[in-house]
C-alpha positions in Angstrom: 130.7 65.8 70.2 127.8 65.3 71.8 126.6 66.9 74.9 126.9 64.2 77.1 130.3 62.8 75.5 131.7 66.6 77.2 129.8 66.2 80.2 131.3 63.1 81.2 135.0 64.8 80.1 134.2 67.0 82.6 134.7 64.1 85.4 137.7 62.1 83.8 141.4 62.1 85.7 143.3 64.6 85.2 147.1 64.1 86.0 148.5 67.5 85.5 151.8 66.4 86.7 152.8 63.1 84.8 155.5 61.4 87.1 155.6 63.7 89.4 154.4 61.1 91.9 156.4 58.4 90.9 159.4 60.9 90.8 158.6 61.9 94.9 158.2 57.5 95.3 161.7 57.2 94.5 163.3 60.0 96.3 161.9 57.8 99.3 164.0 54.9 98.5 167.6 55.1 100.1 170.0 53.3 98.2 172.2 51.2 100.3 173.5 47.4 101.5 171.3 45.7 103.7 172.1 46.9 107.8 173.0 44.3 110.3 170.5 45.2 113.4 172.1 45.2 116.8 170.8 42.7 119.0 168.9 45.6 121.0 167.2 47.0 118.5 166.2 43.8 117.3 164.6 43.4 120.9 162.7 46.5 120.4 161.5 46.6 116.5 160.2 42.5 117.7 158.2 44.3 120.9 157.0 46.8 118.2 155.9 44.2 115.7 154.1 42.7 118.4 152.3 45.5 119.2 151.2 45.9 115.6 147.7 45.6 115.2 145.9 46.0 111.4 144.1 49.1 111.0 146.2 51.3 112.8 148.5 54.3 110.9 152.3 53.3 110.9 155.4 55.0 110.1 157.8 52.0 108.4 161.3 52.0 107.1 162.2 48.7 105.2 164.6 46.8 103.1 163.4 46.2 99.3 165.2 45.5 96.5 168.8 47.8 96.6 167.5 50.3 99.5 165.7 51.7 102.4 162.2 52.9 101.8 160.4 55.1 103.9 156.6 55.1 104.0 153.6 55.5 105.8 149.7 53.9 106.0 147.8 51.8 107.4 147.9 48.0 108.3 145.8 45.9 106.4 147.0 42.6 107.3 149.6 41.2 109.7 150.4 37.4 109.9 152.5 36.2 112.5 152.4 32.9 111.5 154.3 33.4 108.2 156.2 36.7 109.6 155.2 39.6 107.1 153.3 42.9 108.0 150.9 44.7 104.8 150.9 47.9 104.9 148.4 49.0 102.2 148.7 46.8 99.5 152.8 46.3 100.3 153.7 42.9 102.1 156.8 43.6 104.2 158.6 40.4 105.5 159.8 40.9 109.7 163.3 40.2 108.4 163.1 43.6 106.0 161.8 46.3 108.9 164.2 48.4 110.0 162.4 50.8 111.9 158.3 51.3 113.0 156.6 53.7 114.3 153.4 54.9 115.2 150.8 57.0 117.9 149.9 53.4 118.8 152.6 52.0 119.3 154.5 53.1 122.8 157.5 51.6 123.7 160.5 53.2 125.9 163.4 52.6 123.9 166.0 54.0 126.4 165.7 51.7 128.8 
């Protein structure tokens, strides 16, 4: 091999834990039925969504698939319009958020 051919090894991936992370991904996920929100919370997670703006850091639990996942990032997109919140690269619909959270985000909930 040429010199160069090893240098440029030198700066390629290396994963040294294949699947690790996808392993971690799914221990996220909560297997379960959909939940029926009570029609307080509901009040409060709509106030939170509200309050959502994109580029802030959230804390999100949501319905996909056959379970709960829990995850966390930043907003890059939220559109009122057609009800659905991105959250990196993940569009959420409203009608799959459980729970949000964030420093941003202040509402008393014990009221």
């Amino acid at each position: 091999m040429s010199e160069q051919s090893d240098r440029a090894r030198q700066f390629m991936p290396f994963a040294s834990l294949k699947g690790y992370y996808d392993m971690v991904r799914a221990q996220e996920k909560i297997i379960g039925a959909k939940k029926e929100l009570s029609e307080y919370k509901a009040s409060i997670l709509s106030e939170k969504l509200n309050l959502v703006k994109k580029g802030i850091m959230i804390k999100i639990v949501y319905y996909k698939d056959d379970g709960y996942i829990k995850t966390e990032g930043m907003v890059s997109n939220i559109d009122h319009t057609m009800r659905t919140l991105t959250v990196i690269k993940e569009k959420i619909p409203f009608d799959d958020v459980y729970d949000i959270s964030s420093e941003d985000i202040k509402i008393d909930e014990d009221r």
